[in-house]
C-alpha positions as CSV (number, residue, x, y, z in Angstrom):
1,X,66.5,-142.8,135.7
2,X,64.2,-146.3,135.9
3,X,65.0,-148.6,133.5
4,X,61.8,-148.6,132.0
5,X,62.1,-144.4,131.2
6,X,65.5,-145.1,129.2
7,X,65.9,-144.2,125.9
8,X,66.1,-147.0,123.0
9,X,69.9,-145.6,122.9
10,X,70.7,-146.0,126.3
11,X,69.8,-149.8,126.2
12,X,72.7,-151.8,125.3
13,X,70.3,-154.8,123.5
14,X,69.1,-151.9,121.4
15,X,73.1,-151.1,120.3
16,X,73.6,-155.0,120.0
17,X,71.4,-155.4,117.3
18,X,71.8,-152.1,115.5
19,X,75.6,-153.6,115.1
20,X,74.4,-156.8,114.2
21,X,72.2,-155.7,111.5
22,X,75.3,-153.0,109.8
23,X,77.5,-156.5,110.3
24,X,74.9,-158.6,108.0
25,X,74.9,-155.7,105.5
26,X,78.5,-155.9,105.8
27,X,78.6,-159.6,105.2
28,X,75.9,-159.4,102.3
29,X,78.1,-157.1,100.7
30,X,81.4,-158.8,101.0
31,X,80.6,-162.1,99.3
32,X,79.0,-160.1,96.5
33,X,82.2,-158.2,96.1
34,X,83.8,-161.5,95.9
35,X,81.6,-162.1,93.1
36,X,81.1,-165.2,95.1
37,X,77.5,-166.9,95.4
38,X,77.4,-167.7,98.5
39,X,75.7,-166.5,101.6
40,X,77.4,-165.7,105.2
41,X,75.8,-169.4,106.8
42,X,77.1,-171.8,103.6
43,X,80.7,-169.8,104.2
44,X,80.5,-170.7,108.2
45,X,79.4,-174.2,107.0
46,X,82.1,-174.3,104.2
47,X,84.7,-172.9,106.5
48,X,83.9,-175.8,109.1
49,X,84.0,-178.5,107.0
50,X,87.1,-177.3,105.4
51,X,88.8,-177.2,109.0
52,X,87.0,-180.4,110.5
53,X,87.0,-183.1,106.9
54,X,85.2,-185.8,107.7
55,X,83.1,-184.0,110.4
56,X,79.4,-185.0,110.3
57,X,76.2,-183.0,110.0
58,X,75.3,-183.5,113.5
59,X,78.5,-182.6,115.1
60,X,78.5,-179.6,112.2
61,X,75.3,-178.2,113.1
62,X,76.6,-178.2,117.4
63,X,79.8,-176.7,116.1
64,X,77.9,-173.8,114.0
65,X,75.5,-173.4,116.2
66,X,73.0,-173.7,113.6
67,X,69.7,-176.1,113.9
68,X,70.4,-179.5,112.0
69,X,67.5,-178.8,109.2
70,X,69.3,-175.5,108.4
71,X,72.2,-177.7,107.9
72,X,71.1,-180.4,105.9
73,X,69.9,-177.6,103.5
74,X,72.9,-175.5,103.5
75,X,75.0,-178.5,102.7
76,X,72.2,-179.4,99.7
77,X,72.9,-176.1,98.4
78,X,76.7,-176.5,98.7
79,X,76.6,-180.0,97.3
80,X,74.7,-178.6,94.3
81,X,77.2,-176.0,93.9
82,X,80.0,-178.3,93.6
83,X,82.1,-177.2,96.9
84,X,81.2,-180.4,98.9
85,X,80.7,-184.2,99.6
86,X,78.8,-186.2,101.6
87,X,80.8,-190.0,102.0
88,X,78.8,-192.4,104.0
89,X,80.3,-193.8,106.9
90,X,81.3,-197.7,107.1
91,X,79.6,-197.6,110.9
92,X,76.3,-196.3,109.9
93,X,75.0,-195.7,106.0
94,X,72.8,-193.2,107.1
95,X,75.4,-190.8,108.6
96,X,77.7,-189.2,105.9
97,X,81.0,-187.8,106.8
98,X,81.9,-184.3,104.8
99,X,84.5,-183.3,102.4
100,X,85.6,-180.5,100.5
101,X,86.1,-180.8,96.3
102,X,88.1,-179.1,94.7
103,X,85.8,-176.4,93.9
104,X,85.3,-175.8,97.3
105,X,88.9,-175.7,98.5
106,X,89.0,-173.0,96.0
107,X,86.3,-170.8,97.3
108,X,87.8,-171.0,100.7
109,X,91.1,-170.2,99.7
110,X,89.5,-167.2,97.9
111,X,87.6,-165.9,100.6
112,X,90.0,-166.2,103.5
113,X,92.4,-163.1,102.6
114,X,89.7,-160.9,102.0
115,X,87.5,-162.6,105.6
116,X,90.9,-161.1,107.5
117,X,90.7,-158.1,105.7
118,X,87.1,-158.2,106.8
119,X,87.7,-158.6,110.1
120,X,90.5,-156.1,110.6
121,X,87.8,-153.4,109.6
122,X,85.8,-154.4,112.3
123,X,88.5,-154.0,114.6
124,X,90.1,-151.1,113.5
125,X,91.2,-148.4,116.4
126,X,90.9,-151.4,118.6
127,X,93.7,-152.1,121.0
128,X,94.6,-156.0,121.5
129,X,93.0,-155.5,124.6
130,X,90.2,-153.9,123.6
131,X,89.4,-156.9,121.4
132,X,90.1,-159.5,124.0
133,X,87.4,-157.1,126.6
134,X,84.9,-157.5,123.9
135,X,84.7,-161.1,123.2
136,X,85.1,-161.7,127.3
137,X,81.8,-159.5,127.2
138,X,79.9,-160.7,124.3
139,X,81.2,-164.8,125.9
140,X,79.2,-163.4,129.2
141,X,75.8,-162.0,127.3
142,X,75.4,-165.2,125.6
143,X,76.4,-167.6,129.1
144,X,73.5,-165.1,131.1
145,X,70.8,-165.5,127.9
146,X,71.7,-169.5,128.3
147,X,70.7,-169.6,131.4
148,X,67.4,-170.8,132.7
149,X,65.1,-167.8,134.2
């Protein structure tokens, strides 16, 4: 069969995204079930910070992978909520280092049990192996879409 008579569900991109769009649904759900207000990219952001204090916005938004605009307002909206805080730097006033409060140290600490409980669904009837195969492969679809044509 050419490539261009297959079937949408013979085409592995098509599979890709059908997966990605049950895992947002998944994640919308989840932090409503937390009864948390918070969307899937402030918990990534939140999560980061709360591993990296003191990280910056720029070296946040390479770690994230998200563009540095997104960033800036994802960290508004956290600020506003109460769950960080930007300190300015003694180098350069303009750059702020990030912090957790309280608040925010909280929300992590609430969400991380029920993220590995999250997780372990996704994996169920997955050998150790499995699980290892499948990152290997997604690590390879994103290195090939990287690079240049």
């Amino acid at each position: 069969m050419k490539e261009r008579d297959k079937s949408l569900d013979d085409i592995y991109l098509f599979h890709l995204d059908k997966t990605y769009k049950q895992y947002k649904k998944f994640k919308k759900d989840f932090f409503k079930n937390l009864h948390l207000d918070l969307t899937s990219d402030q918990w990534i952001i939140l999560k980061r910070v709360s591993e990296q204090e003191g990280i910056n916005q720029k070296d946040l938004a390479t770690s994230t992978f998200k563009e540095p605009a997104s960033v800036t307002r994802i960290l508004d909206i956290l600020d506003r909520k109460g769950y960080v805080e930007r300190r300015s730097t003694p180098q350069d006033r303009r750059m702020f280092e990030l912090y957790l409060t309280e608040d925010g140290r909280s929300v992590v600490d609430k969400v991380i049990p029920a993220a590995l409980a999250g997780r372990a669904k996704g994996i169920e009837g997955f050998s150790e192996e499995e699980v290892q195969q499948l990152i290997d492969l997604l690590d390879r679809l994103y290195r090939n879409f990287g690079t240049s044509q």
